[in-house]
C-alpha positions in Angstrom: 39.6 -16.7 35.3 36.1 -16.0 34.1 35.5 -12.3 33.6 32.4 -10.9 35.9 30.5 -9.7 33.2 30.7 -13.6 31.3 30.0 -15.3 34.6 27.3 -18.5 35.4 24.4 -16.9 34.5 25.0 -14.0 33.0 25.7 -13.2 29.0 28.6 -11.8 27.4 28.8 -8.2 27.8 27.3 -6.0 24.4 30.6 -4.7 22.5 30.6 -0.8 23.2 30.3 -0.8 19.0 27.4 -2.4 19.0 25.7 -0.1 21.6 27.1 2.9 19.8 25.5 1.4 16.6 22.4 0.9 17.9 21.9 4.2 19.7 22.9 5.8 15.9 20.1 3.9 14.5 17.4 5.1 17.5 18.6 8.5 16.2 18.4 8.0 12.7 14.8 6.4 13.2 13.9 9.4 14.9 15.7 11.9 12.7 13.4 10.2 9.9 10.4 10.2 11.6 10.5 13.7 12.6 11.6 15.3 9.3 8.4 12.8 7.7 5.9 14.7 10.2 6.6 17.9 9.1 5.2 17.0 6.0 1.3 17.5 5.2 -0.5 14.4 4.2 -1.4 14.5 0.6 2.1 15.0 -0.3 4.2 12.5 -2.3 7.2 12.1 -0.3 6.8 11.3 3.3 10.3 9.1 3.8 13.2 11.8 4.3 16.6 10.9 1.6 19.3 9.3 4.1 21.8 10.9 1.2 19.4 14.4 2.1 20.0 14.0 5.7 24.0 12.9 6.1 25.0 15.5 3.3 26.1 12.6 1.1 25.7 13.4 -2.9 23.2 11.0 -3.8 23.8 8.7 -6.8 21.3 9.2 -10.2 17.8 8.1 -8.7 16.1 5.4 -10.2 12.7 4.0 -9.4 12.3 0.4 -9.6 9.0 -0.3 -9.1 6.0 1.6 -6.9 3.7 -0.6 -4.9 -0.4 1.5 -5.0 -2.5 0.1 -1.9 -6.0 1.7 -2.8 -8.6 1.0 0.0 -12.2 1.0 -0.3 -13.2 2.1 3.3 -16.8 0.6 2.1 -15.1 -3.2 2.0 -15.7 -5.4 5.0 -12.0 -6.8 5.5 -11.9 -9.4 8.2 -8.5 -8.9 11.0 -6.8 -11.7 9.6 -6.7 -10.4 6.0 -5.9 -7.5 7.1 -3.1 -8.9 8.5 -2.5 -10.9 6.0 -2.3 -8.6 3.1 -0.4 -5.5 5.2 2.4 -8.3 5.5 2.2 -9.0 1.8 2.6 -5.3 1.4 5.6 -4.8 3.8 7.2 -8.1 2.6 7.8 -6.0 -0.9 9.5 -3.0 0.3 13.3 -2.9 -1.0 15.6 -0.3 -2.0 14.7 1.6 -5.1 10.7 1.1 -4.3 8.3 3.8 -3.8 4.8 3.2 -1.7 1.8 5.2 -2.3 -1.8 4.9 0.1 -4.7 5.8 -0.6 -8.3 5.4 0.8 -11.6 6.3 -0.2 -15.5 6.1 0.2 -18.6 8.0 -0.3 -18.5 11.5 -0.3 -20.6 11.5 2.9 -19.1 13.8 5.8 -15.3 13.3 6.5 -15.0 10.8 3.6 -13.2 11.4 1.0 -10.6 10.1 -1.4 -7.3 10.4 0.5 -3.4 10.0 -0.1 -2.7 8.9 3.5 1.1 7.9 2.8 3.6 7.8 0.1 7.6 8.4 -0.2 10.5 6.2 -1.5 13.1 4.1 -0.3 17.0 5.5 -1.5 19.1 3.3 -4.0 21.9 2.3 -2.2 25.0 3.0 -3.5 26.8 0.7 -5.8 30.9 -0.4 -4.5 32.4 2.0 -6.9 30.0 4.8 -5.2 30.7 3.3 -2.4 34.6 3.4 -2.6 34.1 7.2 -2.8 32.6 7.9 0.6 34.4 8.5 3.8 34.5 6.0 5.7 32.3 7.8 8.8 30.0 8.9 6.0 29.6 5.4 4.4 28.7 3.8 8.5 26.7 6.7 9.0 24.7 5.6 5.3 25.0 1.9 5.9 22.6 2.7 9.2 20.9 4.9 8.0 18.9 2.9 5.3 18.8 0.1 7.8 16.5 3.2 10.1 15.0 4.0 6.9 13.7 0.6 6.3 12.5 -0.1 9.6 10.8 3.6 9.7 8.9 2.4 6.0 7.7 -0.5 7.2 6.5 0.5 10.5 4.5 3.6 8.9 3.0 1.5 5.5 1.5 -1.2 8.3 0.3 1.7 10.6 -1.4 3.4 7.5 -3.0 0.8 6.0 -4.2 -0.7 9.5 -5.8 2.7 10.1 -7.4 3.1 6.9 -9.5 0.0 6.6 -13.0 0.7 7.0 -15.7 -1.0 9.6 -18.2 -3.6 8.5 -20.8 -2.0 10.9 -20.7 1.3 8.5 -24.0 1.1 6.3 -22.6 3.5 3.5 -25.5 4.1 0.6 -22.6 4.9 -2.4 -19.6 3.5 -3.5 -18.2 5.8 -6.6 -15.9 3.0 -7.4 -15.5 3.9 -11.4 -14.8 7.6 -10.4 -12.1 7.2 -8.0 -10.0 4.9 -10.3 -10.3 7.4 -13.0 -9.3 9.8 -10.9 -6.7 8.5 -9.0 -4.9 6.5 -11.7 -4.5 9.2 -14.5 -3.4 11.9 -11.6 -1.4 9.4 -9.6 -0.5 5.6 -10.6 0.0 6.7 -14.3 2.2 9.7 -13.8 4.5 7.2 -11.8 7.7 7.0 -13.2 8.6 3.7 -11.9 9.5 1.0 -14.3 7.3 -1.4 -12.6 3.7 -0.6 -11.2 1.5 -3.0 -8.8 -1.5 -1.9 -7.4 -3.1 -3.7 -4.5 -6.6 -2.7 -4.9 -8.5 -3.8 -1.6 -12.5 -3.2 -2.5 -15.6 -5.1 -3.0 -15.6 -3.6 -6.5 -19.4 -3.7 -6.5 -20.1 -0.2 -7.9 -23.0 1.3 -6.7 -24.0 5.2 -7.9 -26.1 7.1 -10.0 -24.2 5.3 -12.9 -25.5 2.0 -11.8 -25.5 -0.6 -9.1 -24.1 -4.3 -8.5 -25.9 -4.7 -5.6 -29.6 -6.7 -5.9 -30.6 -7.5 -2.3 -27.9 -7.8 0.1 -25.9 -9.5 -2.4 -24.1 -9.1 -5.7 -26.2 -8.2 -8.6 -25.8 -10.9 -12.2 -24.5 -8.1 -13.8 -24.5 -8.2 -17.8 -20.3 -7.2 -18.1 -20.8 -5.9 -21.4 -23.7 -4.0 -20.8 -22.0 -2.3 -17.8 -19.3 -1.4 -19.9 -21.2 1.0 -22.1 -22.4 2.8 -19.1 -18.7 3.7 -18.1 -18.4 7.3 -19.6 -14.4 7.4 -19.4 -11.8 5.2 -17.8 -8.7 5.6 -16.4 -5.1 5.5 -17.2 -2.6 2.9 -15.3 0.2 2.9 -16.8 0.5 0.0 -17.8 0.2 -1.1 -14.2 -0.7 -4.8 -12.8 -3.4 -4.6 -10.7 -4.1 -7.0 -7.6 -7.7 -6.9 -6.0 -8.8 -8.3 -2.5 -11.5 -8.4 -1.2 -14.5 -8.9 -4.7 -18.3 -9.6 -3.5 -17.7 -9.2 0.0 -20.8 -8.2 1.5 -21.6 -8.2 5.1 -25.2 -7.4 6.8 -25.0 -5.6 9.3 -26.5 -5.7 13.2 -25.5 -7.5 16.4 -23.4 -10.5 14.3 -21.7 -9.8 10.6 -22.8 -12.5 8.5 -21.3 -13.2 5.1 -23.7 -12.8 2.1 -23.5 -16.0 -0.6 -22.1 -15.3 -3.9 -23.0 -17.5 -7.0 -19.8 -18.6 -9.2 -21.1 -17.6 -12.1 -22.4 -13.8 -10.4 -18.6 -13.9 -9.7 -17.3 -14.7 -13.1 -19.1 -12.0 -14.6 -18.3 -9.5 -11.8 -14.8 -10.9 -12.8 -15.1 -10.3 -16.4 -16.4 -7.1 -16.2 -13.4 -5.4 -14.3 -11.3 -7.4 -16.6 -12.2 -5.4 -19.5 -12.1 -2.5 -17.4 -8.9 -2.1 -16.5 -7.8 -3.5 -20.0 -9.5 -0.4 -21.5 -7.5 1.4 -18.8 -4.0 1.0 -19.9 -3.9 -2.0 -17.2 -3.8 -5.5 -16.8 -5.8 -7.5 -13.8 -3.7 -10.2 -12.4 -5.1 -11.3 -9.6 -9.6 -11.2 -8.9 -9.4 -12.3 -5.2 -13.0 -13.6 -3.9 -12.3 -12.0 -1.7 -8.8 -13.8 -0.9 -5.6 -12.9 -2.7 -4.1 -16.3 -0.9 -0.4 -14.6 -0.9 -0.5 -13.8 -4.6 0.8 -10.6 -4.4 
């Protein structure tokens, strides 16, 4: 005899387990997402500890690796590489990692150089730690980072979603040399992760009372050496690999966003340029997407 609930039609009934589970994981998902909003942006540790929350002792911390996004708000970035590089971003989340967001423009009105998101994803506990957990507590932990996961990646692709900037924005200044400075010896190089990648999403076309790579509606044939000896102080990476998206994209503005030409050899030296540049930084460029990473990140 067929029992009702696996009749013609109809599939096998959800294992009361398996509901339970899944209710503890809506709860954990909330429990995480309230105890994160309570915490002012700007702060470096927006994903709540599940060992914090269940009152487990939490093994010796170690910090594998931190992934940087730093978005130019300035940079046209088309919806399907936006797409495209918030699911390269989301595809390197693991236990152990720490993400950090940032955006910035020019200092015109409400923009600013921001820390939009940032926190760190536990360890999870070897089997020896394991084998010293109650039971209840270890289920409890097991689900817990499974919530804490899904909460990380849900909040890194709604942050960096919201903090790309519009094409249609005609923004005079880019203070490109400045905010790297700034934001890698206060917060990439004082990261004390073992590894450091930093997705760098900008035109990277500098244009301030310093200089300009700009020469009408299109990237300037810049002299890379020259340029260097205007940069009054660089930054310090640590030792970080840097990733950049989105080099020479220009887009002029009005009813339809047409994409400037850039000459190969404007490029190269563009190129060379922020080579150096990070070099003298304490980092090395991997990547010079133009503007394309192609999933090289």
């Amino acid at each position: 005899m067929i029992p009702a609930t696996q009749g013609k039609g109809r599939a096998p009934a959800r294992p009361l387990e398996t509901v339970t589970m899944m209710k503890n994981v809506l709860a954990l998902s909330c429990a995480l997402m309230l105890s994160a909003g309570v915490v002012q942006a700007g702060q470096r540790d927006m994903i709540s500890s599940c060992y914090d929350m269940l009152k487990v002792e939490a093994p010796k911390p170690t910090l594998q690796r931190e992934i940087f996004v730093v978005i130019d708000q300035t940079t046209p970035v088309d919806d399907a590489q936006q797409k495209a590089l918030v699911n390269d971003v989301v595809a390197k989340l693991a236990p152990e990692t720490a993400v950090t967001i940032m955006t910035f423009s020019a200092f015109i009105g409400d923009r600013y150089a921001d820390l939009a998101f940032s926190g760190t994803l536990d360890r999870l506990p070897t089997q020896a730690e394991r084998d010293d957990i109650p039971k209840k507590k270890l289920k409890d932990l097991d689900r817990c980072h499974e919530a804490q996961m899904q909460f990380a990646r849900s909040k890194v692709a709604e942050t960096m979603m919201g903090g790309f900037g519009k094409p249609i924005d005609n923004i005079a200044r880019s203070d490109i040399f400045s905010t790297l400075k700034d934001v890698s010896s206060n917060i990439i190089g004082t990261s004390p992760a073992k590894q450091k990648n930093v997705l760098l999403i900008s035109d990277m076309l500098e244009n301030s009372s310093i200089t300009s790579f700009y020469a009408k509606n299109t990237v300037r044939a810049i002299d890379a050496k020259a340029e260097l000896g205007k940069v009054s102080a660089f930054g310090d990476f640590g030792g970080a690999k840097v990733f950049v998206a989105g080099a020479g994209s220009i887009v002029t503005t009005g009813k339809k966003q047409v994409e400037t030409y850039r000459d190969p050899k404007t490029m190269d030296a563009l190129e060379a340029f922020w080579r150096e540049y990070f070099s003298r930084s304490n980092a090395s460029l991997t990547v010079f997407g133009k503007p394309s990473l192609m999933g090289r990140f």
